[in-house]
N, C-alpha and C positions, 0 to 999 in steps of 0.2 A: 670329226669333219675333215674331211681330204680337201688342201690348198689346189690354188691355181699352181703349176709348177711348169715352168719354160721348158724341160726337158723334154716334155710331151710335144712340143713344138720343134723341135732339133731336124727333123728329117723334110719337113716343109721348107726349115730356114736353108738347109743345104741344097734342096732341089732349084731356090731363090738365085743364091749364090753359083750355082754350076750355070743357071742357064744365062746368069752374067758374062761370066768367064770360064772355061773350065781351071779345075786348081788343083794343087796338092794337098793332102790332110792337113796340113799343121797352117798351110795360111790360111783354109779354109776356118782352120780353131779361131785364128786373130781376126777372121772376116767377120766371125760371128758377134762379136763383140758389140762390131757398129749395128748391130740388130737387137742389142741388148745385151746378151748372153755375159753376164760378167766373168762365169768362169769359162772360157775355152776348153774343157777337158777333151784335150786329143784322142784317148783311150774312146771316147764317147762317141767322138765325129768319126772315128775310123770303126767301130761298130756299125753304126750307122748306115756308114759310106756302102759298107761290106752288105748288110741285107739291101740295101739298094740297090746294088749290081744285083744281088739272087733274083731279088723282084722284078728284074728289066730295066731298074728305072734310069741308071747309069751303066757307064762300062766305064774301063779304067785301060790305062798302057805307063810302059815303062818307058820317063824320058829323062835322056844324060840331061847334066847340069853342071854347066861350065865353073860352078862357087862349091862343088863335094859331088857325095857321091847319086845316082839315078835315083831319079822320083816317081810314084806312081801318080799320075796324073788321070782327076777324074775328069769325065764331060758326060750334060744333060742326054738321055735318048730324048726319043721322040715317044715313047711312053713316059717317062721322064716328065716331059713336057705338059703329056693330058694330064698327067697325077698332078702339077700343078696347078695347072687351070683349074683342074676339080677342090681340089683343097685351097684354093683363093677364091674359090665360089662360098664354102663351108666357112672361110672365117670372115667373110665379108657379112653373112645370116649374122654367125657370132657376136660381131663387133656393133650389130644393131643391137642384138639383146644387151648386151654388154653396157652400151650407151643406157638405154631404158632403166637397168638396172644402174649404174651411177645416178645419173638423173633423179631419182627415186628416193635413193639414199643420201645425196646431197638436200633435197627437200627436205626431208625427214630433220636430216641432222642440223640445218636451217630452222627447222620449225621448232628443234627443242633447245637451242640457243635463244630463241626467241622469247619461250616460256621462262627460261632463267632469271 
């Protein structure tokens, strides 16, 4: 049986975070955190970031940085943008299933504590 697994969610959570702020990979990795993501794997968010630009979804520029050396700085397009609306459409359906199924299961496992 295949787990839930947040990775599969990485590219929604980045789309979240750009149309925030635009950012650089690696605070984008510590941004993800506050969304869950315990591990940050930068190697992952800069994959990511990268078929997102192929896609349209982002574009990216090199900006000096007065603390080292020039960042690539992403920001949301305006496709970007629809891709989220749309994917915050799909996990809002989700998150109903989701509830249904908790709901379901907490009963269940309510009713055989019961039986004990």
């Amino acid at each position: 049986m295949q787990t839930c697994e947040l990775r599969h969610f990485l590219e929604p959570c980045l789309l979240l975070l750009l149309r925030e702020r635009p950012s650089h990979g690696y605070e984008l990795a510590d941004r993800l955190r506050e969304l869950g993501f315990l591990d940050g794997d930068a190697t992952a968010v800069y994959r990511t970031l990268r078929s997102m630009e192929r896609a349209g979804l982002a574009r990216s520029a090199w900006r000096s940085s007065a603390s080292g050396p020039a960042r690539r700085t992403y920001h949301l397009t305006a496709e970007g943008l629809s891709a989220l609306d749309s994917v915050t459409k799909e996990v809002r359906d989700a998150r109903r299933t989701l509830d249904v199924f908790l709901d379901r299961y907490s009963r269940q496992t309510a009713a055989a504590r019961a039986v004990r």
